[in-house]
Wavefront OBJ file of the C-alpha trace (Angstrom):
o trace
v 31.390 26.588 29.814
v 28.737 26.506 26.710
v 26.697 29.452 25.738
v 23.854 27.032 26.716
v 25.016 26.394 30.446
v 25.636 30.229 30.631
v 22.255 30.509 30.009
v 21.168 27.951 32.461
v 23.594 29.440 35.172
v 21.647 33.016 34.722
v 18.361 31.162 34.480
v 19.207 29.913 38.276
v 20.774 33.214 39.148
v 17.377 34.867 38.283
v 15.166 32.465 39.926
v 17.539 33.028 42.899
v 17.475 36.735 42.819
v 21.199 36.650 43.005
v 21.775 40.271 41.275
v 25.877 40.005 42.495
v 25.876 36.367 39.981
v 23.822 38.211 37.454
v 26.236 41.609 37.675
v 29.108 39.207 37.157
v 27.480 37.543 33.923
v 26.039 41.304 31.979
v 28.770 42.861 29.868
v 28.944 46.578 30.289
v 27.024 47.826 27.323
v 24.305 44.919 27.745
v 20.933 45.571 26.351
v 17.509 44.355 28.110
v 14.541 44.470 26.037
v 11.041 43.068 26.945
v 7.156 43.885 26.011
v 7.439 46.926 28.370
v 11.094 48.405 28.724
v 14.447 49.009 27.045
v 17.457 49.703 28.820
v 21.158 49.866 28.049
v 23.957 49.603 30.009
v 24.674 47.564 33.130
v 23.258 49.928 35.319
v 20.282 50.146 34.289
v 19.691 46.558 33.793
v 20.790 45.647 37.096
v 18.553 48.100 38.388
v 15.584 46.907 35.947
v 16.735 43.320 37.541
v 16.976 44.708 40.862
v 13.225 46.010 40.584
v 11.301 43.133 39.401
v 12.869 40.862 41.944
v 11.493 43.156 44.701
v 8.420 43.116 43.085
v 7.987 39.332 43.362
v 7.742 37.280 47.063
v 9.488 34.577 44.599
v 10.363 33.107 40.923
v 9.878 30.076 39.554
v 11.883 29.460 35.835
v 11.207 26.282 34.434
v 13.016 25.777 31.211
v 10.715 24.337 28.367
v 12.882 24.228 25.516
v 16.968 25.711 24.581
v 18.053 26.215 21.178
v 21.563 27.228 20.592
v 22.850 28.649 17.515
v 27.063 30.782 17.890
v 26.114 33.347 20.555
v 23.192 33.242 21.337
v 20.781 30.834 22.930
v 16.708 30.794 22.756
v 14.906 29.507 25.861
v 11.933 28.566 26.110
v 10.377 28.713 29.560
v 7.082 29.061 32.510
v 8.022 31.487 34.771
v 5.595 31.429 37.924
v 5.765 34.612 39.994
v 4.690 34.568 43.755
v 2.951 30.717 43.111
v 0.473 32.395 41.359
v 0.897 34.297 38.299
v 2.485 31.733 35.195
v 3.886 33.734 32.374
v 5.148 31.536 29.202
v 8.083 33.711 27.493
v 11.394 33.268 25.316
v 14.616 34.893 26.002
v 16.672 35.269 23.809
v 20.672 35.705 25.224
v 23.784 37.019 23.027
v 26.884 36.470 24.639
v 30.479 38.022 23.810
v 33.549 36.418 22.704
v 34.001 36.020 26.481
v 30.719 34.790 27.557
v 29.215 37.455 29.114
v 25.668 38.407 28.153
v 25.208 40.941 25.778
v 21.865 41.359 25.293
v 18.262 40.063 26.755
v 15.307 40.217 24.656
v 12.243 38.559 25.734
v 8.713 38.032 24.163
v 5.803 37.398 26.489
v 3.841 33.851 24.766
v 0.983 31.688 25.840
v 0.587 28.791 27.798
v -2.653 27.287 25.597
v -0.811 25.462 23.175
l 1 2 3 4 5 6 7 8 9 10 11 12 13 14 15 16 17 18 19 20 21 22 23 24 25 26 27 28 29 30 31 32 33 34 35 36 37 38 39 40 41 42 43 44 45 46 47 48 49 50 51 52 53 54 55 56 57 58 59 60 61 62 63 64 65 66 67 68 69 70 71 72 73 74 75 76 77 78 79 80 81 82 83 84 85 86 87 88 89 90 91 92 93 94 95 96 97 98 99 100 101 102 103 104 105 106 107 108 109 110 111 112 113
């Protein structure tokens, strides 16, 4: 499997809320950074996982744009949260030597342009 289809498989995962799929994908010392947290450690990102997809009825990902460069893969994508609220970010995934995730960081855009 390519970095890029690892990225698509925890794109679905997400959109799913399937946090056992996503567990299996997050090495142990993972790192999750977005415009309002930073956590380390697959603990806390499953539980940083785990609360946003109780917060949300459902999730929407629609991927915009991947760019893959080694190990680590840019997406592009619209994320619509409970049919209502759209969000435009990037992710940005490094993955291991054995293709689990390393680190999330995503950067909220806009959807004007």
């Amino acid at each position: 499997m390519t970095n890029r289809q690892r990225c698509l498989a925890y794109l679905r995962a997400y959109e799913q809320k399937n946090l056992a799929a996503i567990a299996a994908m997050f090495a142990d010392d993972i790192v999750l950074r977005d415009w309002k947290i930073f956590v380390r450690g697959k603990g806390a990102a499953l539980a940083e996982t785990a609360n946003n997809f109780a917060a949300a009825k459902s999730i929407e990902i629609q991927p915009l744009a991947l760019y893959d460069n080694g190990d680590a893969v840019a997406a592009e994508l619209k994320i619509v949260v409970d049919g209502e609220i759209e969000l435009y970010v990037v992710d940005v995934l490094s993955f291991s030597p054995t293709g689990q995730i390393q680190s999330i960081r995503a950067y909220l855009g806009r959807g004007d342009a």
